[in-house]
N, C-alpha and C positions, 0 to 999 in steps of 0.2 A: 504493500500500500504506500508505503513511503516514497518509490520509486511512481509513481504514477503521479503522487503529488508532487515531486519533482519536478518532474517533465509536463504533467501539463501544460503548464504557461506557454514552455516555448512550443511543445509541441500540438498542439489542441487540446481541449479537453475532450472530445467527442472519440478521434482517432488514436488518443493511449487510451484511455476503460476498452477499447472496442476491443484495443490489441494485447492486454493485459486480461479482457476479461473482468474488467470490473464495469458494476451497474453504477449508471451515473449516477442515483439517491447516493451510492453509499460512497462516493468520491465527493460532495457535496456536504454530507454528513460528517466526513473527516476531514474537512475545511475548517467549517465553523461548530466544533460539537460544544455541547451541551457545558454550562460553567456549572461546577457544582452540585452534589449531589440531587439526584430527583425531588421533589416536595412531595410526600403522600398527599395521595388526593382527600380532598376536604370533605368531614363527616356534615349530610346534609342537616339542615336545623328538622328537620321531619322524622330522623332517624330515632329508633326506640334506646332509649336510656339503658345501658348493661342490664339492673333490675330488675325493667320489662326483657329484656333479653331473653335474663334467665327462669324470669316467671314463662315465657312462652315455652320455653325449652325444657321445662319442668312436666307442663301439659301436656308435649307429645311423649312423654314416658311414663306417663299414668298408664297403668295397665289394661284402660280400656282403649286406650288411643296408642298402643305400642304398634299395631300390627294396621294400621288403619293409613290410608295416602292425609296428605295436611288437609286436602277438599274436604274429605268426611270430617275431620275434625274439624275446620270450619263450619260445616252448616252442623254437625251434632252442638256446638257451641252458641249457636246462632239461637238454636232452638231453646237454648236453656236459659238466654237472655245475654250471653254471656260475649264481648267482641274484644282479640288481644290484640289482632294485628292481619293484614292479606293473610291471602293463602300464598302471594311470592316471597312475602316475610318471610313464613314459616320456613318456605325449601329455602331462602339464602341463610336462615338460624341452624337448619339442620346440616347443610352443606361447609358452614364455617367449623361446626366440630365432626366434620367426617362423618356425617350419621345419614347421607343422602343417599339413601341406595331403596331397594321394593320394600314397602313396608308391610304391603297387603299380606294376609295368610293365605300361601295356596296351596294346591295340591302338590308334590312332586312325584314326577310320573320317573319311574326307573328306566335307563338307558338297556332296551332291548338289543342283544348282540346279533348281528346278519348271521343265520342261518349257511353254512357253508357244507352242503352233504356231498360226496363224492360215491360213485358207482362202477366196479370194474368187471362186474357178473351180475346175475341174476340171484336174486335173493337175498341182497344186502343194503338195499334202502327201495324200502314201499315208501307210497304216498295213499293217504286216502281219504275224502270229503262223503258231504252229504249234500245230495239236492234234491230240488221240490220237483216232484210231477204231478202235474194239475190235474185235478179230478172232476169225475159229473158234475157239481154244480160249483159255483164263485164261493172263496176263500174255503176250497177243500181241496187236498194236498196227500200224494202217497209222499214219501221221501224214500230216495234208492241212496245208497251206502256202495262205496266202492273202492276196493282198493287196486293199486294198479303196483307193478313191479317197474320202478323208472327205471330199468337199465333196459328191460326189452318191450315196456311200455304194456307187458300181457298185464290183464286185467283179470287178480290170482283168488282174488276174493266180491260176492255180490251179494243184495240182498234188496228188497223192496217190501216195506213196511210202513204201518199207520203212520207210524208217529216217530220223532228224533229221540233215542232213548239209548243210556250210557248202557245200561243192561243189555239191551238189541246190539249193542256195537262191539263191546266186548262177549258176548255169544259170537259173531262175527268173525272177531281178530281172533278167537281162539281156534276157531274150528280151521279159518287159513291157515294160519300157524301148524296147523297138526296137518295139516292136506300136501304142506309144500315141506312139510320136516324140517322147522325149524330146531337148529341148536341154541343153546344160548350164547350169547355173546356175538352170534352171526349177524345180526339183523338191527336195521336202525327203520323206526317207522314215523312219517312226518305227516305234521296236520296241521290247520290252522286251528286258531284260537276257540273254537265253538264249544260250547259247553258240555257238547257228548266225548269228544278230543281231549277237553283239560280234566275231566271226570274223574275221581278216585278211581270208582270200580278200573275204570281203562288202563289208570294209571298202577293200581296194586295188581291186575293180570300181567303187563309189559314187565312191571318187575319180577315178577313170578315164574316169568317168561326167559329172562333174561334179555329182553329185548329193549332196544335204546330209544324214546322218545325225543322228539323234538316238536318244535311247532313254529311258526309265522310268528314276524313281527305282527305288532296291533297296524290292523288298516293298508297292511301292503301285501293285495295280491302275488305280485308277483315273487312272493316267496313259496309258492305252491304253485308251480305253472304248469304241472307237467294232470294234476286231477284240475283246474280248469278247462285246460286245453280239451282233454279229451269228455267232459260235458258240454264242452264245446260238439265235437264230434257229434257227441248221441243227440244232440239235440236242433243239428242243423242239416240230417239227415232230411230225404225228400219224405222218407216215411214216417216218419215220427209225427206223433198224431199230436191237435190240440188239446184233446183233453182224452184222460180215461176212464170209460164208461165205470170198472172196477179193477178193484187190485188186480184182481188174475190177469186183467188186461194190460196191466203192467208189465208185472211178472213176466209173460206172454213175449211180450212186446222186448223186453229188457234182455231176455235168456234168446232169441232170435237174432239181437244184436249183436250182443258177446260175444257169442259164437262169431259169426262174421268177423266183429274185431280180430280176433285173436285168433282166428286160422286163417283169412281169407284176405283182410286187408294189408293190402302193401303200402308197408309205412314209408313215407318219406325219409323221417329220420333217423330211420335204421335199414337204408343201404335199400329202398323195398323191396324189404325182404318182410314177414310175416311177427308180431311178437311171438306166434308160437313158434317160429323158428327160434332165433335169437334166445327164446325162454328156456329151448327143448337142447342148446348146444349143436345146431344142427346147421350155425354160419357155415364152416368151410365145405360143408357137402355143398351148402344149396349154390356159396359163391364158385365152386369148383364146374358145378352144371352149367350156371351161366357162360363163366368165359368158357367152357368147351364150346358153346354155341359162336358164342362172340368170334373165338378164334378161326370155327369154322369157316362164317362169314366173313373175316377178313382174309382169308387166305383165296375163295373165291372171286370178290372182289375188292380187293387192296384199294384200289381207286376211289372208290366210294367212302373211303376215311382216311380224309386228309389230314388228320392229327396224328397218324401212326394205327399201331396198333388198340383196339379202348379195350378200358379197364373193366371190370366188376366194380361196383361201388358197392362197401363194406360198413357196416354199424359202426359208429365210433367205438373206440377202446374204453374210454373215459365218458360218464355223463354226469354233470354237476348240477347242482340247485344253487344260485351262486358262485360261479366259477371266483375263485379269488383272483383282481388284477394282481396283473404284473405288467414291468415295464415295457415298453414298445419293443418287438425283437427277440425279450431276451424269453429263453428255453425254461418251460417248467422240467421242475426235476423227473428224468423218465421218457420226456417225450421226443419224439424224432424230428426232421427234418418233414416227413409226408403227415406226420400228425399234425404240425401247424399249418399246411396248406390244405390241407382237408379244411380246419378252422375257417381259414382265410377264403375257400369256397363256397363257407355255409354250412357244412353237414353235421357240425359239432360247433359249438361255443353257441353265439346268441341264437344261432338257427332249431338249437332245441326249446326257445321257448317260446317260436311262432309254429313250430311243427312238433310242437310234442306230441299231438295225437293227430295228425292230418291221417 
């Protein structure tokens, strides 16, 4: 700065700050500064006397006024006849000893941790909800229970019933559990918040079970995409009716789908190939049939694929609820070179949560 104030004069003022970098206020300001210490600024004749100060400061720590904004305590005061000062008095009384911060009582809602479940076979993270099936008349409702296996999307467990009931559910989970032989310590089973989900009884069977519970955060679907998805599915079907005369015609209706699902539909997201493929361990037969065909075809006419030779498209390895990021590029632990460009085309990462059940 010295240097700028030097040369100035002879040199401009404009052309040294520009070439130094310094702002004109502040070459200006180190001309002529200030003589003498600052004068505190002057207390106006309006201001409340320490006394009242501390009479006001007093009132917001009455124990009925501890947890209350100063507004309330103004107009509670107002009502009882009583006037100390503003309500911007109060926040610069409270703000002068550090005491301006929420003073309302509120709830405090606990930080729910993202759900992070991983899948590398069949039978080690189910998902399963409850939905409404509309019935003969307005506001009457069967509700279907479903659980689905997220790695090969087969749908291992079903049930259609009056009513939402923790009893009906763990009848349910137990009888799957024994159909598809679970062991303990195999299996993680995920649901959202619903009151049949968060249920004791569900809860002391899974223990019992040895089976791992999880659930959704409050209010974010999509921690459960993969049982959306597929009542997605069941319910944008061409056949799927508006309403159901009776349960059996659920029932009916429900066990005619399933079926189809789970032997007949080729899934997108897993390679379409079939969940009871994928469920049954029966990928490398079914992908082995395909490219013999494929390869047939390309060897008669080669011309007609101009990328080379094509592939089988295969289920992903990995299926996540929450993949954890990670950095642009870099490798999860495990994975290959063709696993992150499968990613990269769709077939695995965010494409399992628009095609979980197409």
């Amino acid at each position: 700065m010295d240097v700028v104030l030097t040369n100035a004069p002879m040199l401009g003022v404009l052309a040294t700050c520009a070439a130094f970098g310094v702002a004109l206020a502040t070459y200006y300001r180190h001309l002529a500064p200030v003589c003498g210490p600052r004068l505190p600024r002057p207390s106006p004749a309006r201001r409340l006397v320490e006394p009242e100060r501390k009479a006001v400061l007093d009132v917001l720590h009455e124990p009925r006024f501890a947890d209350l904004a100063p507004a309330e305590v103004f107009a509670t005061l107002l009502e009882e006849g009583r006037y100390l000062c503003s309500i911007r008095t109060m926040h610069r009384i409270l703000a002068e000893n550090a005491e301006l911060r929420e003073r309302r009582d509120q709830l405090r809602h606990p930080a729910y941790a993202k759900p992070e479940l991983l899948a590398t076979a069949p039978n080690q993270l189910w998902s399963w909800d409850i939905t409404k099936l509309r019935g003969p008349a307005k506001w009457t409702y069967y509700h279907l229970y479903v659980i689905l296996d997220v790695f090969s999307r087969y749908v291992v467990g079903w049930m259609v019933a009056h009513r939402e009931s923790a009893t009906l559910a763990k009848k349910l989970i137990a009888g799957t559990c024994a159909r598809q032989g679970i062991e303990p310590g195999q299996l993680t089973i995920h649901a959202d918040r619903g009151s049949s989900m968060k249920s004791k009884p569900v809860a002391f069977l899974l223990a019992d079970l040895g089976v791992t519970k999880t659930h959704s955060r409050p209010h974010v679907s999509d921690d459960n995409p993969f049982s959306e998805s597929h009542f997605k599915t069941l319910k944008y079907r061409p056949d799927f009716p508006e309403r159901f005369g009776e349960i059996e015609d659920a029932r009916a209706h429900c066990a005619d789908f399933f079926g189809w699902y789970n032997e007949e539909h080729h899934h997108v997201a897993l390679g379409m190939l079939t969940p009871a493929d994928v469920h049954d361990g029966l990928v490398e037969q079914r992908v082995a049939e395909r490219q013999a065909v494929l390869d047939t075809a390309y060897a008669v006419h080669p011309e007609r694929f101009p990328h080379g030779r094509p592939i089988t498209p295969r289920p992903a390895r990995e299926v996540w609820i929450n993949k954890p990021s990670v950095a642009p590029g870099a490798p999860v632990v495990g994975e290959t070179r063709s696993d992150r460009s499968r990613d990269a085309s769709g077939v695995t990462g965010a494409a399992l949560y628009s095609d979980a059940a197409q």
